[in-house]
C-alpha positions in Angstrom: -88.4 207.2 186.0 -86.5 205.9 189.2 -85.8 202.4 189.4 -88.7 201.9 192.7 -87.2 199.0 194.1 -83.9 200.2 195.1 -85.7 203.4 196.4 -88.1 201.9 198.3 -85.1 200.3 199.8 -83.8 203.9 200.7 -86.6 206.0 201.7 -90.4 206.2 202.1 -93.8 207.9 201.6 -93.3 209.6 204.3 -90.5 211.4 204.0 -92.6 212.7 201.3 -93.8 216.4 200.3 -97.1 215.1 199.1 -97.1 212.6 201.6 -100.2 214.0 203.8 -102.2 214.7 199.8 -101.7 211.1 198.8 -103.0 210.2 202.6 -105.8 212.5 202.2 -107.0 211.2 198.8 -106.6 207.4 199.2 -103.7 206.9 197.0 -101.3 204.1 197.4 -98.7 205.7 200.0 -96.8 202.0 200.5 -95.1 202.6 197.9 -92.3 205.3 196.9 -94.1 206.9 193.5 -93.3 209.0 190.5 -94.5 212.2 192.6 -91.8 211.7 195.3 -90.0 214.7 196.5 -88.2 214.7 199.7 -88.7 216.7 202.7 -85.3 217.3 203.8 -82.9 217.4 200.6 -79.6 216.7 202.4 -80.9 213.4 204.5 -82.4 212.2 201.3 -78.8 212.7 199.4 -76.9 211.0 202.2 -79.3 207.8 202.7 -78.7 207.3 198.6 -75.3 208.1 198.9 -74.8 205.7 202.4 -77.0 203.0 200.6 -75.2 202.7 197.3 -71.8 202.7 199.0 -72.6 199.8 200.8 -74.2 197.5 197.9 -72.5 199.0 195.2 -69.2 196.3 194.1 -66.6 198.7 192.4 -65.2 197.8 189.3 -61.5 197.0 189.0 -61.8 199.2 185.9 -61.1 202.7 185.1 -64.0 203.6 182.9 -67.2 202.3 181.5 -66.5 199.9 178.5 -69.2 198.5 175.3 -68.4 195.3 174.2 -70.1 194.3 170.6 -72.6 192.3 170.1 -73.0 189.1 168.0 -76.5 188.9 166.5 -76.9 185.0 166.4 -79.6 185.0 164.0 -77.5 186.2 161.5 -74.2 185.7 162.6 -73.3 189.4 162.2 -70.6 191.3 165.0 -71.8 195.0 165.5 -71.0 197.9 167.5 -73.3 199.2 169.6 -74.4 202.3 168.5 -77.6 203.1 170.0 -78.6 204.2 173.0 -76.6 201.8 174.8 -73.5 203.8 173.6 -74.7 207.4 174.1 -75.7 205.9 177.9 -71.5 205.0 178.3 -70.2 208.0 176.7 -72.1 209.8 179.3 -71.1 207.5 182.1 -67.7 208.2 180.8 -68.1 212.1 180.0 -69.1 212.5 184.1 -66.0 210.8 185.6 -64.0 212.3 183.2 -65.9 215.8 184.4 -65.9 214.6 188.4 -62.1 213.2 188.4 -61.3 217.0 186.7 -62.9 218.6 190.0 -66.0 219.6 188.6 -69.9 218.8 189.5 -71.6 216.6 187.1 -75.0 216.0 187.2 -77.5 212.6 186.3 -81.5 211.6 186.5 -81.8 208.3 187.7 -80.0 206.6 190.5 -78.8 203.9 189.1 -76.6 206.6 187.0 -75.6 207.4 189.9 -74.7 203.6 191.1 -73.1 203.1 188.0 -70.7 205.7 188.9 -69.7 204.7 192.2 -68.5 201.7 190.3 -65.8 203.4 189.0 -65.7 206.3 191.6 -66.4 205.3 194.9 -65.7 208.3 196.9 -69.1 209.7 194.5 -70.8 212.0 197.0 -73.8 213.6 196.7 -74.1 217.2 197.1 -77.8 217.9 196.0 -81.4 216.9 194.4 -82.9 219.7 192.9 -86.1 219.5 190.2 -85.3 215.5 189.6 -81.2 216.6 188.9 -78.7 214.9 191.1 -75.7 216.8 191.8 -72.6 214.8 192.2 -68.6 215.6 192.8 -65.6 213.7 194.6 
């Protein structure tokens, strides 16, 4: 699931396949939804892309970094092994994969943001089926 906020901030219903469906059966079409899929592919791609570049603070660093956690209620210092770790390793695994010349692909866009942390020449080349398609 896209975080709505940030792409309500870079498209709308209307720009919409299902737009004139949703219009035709009453449904909520303020909103950017979970059925959003863009009429024109490459417009969509470069208002993300456009967006992101100009909110997005790069990071001084070179690569996505875990730092452990202290569990205060019982004083214990842990790795993070969970899902927070598998979610760096693939942060990691993609710039590794885009500064190598390849395409690497994410979900969500705030993958995508998290990458132009660390990559800020991160273009866009496609959204196909939910997949964003990235390289430098």
């Amino acid at each position: 699931m896209e975080n709505f906020k940030e792409l309500n901030n870079i498209t709308n219903c209307k720009e919409c396949f299902w737009y004139t469906r949703c219009k035709q059966y009453g449904e909520n079409i303020n909103k950017v939804c979970n059925d959003f899929d863009p009429l024109d592919v490459d417009t969509y791609c470069a208002n993300i892309e456009s967006y992101l570049k100009e909110h997005n603070k790069p990071s001084n660093k070179h690569r996505m970094t875990i730092r452990a956690i202290k569990d205060t209620t019982h004083g214990i210092t842990y790795d993070c092994d969970s899902l927070n770790n598998y979610y760096v390793q693939m942060i990691n695994d993609d710039i590794k994969v885009l500064k190598g010349g390849g395409t690497a692909y994410v979900f969500k866009i705030s993958q995508i943001k998290d990458l132009m942390r660390y990559l800020p020449d991160l273009h866009i080349e496609t959204f196909d089926e939910g997949i964003y398609y990235l390289s430098l």
